[in-house]
Backbone as CSV, one residue per row, in Angstrom:
resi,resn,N_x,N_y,N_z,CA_x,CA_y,CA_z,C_x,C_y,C_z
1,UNK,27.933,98.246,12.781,26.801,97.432,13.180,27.306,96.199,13.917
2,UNK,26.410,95.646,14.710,26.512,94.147,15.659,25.682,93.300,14.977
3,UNK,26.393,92.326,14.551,25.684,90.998,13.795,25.678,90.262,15.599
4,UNK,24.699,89.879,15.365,24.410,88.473,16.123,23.416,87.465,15.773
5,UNK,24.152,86.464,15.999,23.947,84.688,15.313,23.077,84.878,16.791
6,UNK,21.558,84.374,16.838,20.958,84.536,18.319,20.353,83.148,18.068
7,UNK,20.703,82.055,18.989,19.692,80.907,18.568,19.105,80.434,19.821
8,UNK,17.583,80.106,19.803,16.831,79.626,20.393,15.669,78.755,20.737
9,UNK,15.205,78.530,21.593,13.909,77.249,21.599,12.663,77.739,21.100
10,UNK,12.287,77.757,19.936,10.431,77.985,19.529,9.593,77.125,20.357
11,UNK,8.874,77.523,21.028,7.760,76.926,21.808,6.597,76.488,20.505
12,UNK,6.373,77.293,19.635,5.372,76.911,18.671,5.955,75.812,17.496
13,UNK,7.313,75.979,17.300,7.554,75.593,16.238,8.237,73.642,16.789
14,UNK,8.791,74.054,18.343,8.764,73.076,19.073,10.324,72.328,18.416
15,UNK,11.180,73.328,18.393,12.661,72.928,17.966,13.546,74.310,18.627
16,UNK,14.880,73.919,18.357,15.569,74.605,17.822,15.738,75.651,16.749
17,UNK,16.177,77.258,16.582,15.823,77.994,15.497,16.607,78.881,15.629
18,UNK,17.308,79.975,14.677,17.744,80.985,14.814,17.673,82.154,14.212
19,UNK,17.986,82.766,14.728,18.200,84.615,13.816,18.996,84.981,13.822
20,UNK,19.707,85.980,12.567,20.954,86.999,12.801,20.019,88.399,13.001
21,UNK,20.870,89.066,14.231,20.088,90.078,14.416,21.271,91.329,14.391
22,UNK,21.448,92.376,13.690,22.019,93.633,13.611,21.016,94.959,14.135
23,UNK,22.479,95.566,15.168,21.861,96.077,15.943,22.909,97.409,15.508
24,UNK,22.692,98.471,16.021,23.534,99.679,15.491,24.686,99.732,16.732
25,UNK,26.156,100.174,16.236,26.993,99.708,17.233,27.089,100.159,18.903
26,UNK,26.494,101.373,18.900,26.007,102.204,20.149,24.632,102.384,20.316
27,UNK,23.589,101.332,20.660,22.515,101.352,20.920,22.071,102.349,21.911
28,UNK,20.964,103.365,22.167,20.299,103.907,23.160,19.500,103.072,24.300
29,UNK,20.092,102.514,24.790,19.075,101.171,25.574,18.016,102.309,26.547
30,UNK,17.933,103.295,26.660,16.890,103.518,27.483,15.424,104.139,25.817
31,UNK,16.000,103.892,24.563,15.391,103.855,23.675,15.281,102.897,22.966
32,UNK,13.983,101.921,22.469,13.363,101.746,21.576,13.676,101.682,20.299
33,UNK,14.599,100.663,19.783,15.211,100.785,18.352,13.798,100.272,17.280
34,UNK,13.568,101.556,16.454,12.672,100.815,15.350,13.186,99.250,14.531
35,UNK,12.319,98.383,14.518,12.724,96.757,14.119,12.368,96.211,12.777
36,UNK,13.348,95.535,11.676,12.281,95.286,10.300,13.153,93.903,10.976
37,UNK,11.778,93.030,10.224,12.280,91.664,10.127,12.400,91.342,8.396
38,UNK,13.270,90.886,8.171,13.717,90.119,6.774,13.767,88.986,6.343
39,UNK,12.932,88.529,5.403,12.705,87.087,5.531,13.374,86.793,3.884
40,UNK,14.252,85.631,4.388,15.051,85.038,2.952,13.995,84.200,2.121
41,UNK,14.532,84.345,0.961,14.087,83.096,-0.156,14.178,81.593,0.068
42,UNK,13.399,80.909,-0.474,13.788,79.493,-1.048,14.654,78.733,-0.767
43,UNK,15.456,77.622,-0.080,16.543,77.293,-0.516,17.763,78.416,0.512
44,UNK,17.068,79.504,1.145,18.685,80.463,1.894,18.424,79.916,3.317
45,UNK,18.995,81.367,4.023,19.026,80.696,5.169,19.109,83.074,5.938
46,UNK,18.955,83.050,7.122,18.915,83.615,7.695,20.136,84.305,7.743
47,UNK,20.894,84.112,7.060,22.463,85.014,6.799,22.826,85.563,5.694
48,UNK,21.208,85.240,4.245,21.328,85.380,2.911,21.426,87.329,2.913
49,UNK,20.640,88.089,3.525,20.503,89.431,3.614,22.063,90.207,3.998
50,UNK,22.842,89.257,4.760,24.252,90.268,4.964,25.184,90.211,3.554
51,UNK,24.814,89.134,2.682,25.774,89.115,2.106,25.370,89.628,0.350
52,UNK,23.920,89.863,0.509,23.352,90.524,-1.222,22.728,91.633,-0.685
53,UNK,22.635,92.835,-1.034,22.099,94.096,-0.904,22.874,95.109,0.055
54,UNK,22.565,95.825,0.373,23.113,96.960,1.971,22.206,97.313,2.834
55,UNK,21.933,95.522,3.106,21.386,95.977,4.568,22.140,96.921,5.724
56,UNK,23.512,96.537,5.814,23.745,96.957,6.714,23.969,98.798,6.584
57,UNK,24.029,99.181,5.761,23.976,100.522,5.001,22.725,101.167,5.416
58,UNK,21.766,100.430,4.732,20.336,100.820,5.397,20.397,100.909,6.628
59,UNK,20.479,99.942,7.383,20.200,99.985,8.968,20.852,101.037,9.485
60,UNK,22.065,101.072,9.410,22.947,102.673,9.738,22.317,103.711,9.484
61,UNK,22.014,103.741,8.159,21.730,104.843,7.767,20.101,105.530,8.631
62,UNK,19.048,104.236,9.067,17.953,104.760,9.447,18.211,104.303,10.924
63,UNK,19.320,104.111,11.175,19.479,103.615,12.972,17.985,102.612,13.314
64,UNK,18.365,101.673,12.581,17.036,100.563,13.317,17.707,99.287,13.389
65,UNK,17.203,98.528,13.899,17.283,97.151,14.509,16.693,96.026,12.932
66,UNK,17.791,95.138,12.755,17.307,94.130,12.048,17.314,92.447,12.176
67,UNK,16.282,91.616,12.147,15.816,90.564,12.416,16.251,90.126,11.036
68,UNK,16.820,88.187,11.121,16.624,88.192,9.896,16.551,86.336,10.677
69,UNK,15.015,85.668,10.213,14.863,84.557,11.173,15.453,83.571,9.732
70,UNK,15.201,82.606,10.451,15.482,81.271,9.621,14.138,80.636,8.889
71,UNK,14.119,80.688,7.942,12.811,80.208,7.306,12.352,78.795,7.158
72,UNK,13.637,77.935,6.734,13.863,76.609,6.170,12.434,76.408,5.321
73,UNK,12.691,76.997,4.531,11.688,76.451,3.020,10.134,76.502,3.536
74,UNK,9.819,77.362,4.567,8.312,77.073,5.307,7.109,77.882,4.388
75,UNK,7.824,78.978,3.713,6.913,79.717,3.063,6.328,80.879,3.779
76,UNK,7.109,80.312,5.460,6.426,81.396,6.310,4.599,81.110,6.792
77,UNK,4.554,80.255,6.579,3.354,79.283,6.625,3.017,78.688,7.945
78,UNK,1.599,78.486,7.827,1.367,77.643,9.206,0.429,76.194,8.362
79,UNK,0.795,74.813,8.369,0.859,74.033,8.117,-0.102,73.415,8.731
80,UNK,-0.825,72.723,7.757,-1.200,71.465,8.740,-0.692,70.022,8.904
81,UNK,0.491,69.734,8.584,1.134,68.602,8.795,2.720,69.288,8.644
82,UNK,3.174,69.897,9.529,4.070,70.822,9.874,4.269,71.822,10.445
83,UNK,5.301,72.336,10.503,5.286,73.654,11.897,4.333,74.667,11.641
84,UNK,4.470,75.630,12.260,3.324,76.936,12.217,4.247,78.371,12.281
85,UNK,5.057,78.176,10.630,5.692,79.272,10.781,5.654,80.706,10.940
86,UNK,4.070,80.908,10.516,3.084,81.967,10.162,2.949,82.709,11.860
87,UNK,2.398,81.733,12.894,2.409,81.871,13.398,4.299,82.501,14.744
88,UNK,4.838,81.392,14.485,5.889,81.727,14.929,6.756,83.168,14.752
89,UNK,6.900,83.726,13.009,7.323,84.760,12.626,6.760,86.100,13.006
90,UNK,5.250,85.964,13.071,3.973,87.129,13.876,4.153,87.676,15.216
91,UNK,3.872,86.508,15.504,3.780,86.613,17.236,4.671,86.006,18.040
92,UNK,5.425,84.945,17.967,6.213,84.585,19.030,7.829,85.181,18.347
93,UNK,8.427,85.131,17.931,9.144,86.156,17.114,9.644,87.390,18.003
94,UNK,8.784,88.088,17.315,8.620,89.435,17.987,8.812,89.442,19.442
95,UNK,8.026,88.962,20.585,8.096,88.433,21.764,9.576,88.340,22.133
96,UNK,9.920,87.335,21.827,11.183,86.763,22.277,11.957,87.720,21.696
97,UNK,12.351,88.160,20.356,13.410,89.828,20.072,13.049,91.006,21.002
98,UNK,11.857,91.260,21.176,11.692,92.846,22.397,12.260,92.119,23.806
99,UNK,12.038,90.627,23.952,12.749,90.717,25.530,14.541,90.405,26.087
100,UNK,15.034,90.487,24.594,16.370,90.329,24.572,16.599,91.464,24.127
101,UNK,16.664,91.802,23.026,17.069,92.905,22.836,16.567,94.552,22.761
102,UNK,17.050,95.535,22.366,16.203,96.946,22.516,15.441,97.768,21.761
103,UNK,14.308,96.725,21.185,13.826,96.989,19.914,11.818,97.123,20.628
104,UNK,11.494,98.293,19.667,9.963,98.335,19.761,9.369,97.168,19.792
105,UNK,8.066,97.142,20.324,7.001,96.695,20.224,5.903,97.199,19.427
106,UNK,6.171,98.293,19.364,5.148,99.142,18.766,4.940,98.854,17.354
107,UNK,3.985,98.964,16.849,3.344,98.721,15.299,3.904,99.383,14.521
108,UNK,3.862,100.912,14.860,4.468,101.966,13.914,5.745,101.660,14.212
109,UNK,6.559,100.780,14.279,8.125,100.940,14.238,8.755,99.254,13.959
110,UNK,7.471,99.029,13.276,7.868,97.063,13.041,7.524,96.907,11.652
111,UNK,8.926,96.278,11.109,8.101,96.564,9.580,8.717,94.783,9.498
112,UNK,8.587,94.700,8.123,8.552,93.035,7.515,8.713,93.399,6.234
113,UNK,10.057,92.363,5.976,10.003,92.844,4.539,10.497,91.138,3.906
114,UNK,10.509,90.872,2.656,10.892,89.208,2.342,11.047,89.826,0.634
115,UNK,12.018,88.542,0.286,12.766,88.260,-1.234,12.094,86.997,-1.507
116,UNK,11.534,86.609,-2.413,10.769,85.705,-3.316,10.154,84.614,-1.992
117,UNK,10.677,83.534,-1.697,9.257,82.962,-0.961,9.159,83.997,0.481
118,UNK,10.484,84.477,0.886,9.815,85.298,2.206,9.221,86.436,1.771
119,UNK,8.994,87.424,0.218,7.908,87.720,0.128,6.402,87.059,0.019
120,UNK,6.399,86.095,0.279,5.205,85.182,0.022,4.521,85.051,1.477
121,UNK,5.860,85.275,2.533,5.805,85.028,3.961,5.385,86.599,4.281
């Protein structure tokens, strides 16, 4: 697998932000990699998923594309006296991963998955 540290400008969130994104080591670029995004707990950070479970096992094993954004304690939330993470993780997210890298758009091939507050997200 390809870890990549990908960091960039949120227009919604109106900072700086990043993702580690694992990609399978010989991608099909004229194909459509199915995409889960993974959202950390409490207190982690966007690098908590490489180092507890087998993600990267999984991903091999089902050849898909994995997102794993930076949460910073948001809840995954859209705030009203703070960012709009809810928003950011949904829709602008997604956006910005299909135009870098070689991952669906499609519904049936986008999943979301989270560990204690990014299950909450």
């Amino acid at each position: 697998m390809i870890h990549i540290n990908f960091n960039y400008f949120s227009d919604i969130l109106q900072r700086k932000t990043s993702a580690t994104v694992m990609l399978p080591d010989a991608p099909n670029i004229n194909k459509a990699l199915p995409v889960m995004y993974l959202l950390h707990g409490y207190c982690g950070d966007n690098t908590d998923w490489l180092y507890s479970g087998n993600i990267e096992q999984f991903a091999t094993e089902y050849n898909i594309a994995v997102v794993m954004p930076a949460g910073n304690n948001s809840f995954y939330a859209d705030m009203r006296h703070g960012a709009n993470y809810l928003k950011h993780i949904g829709e602008e997210l997604p956006q910005i991963i299909s135009k870098v890298f070689p991952v669906s758009i499609n519904r049936e091939d986008t999943f979301i998955a989270g560990l204690s507050m990014g299950g909450y997200g």
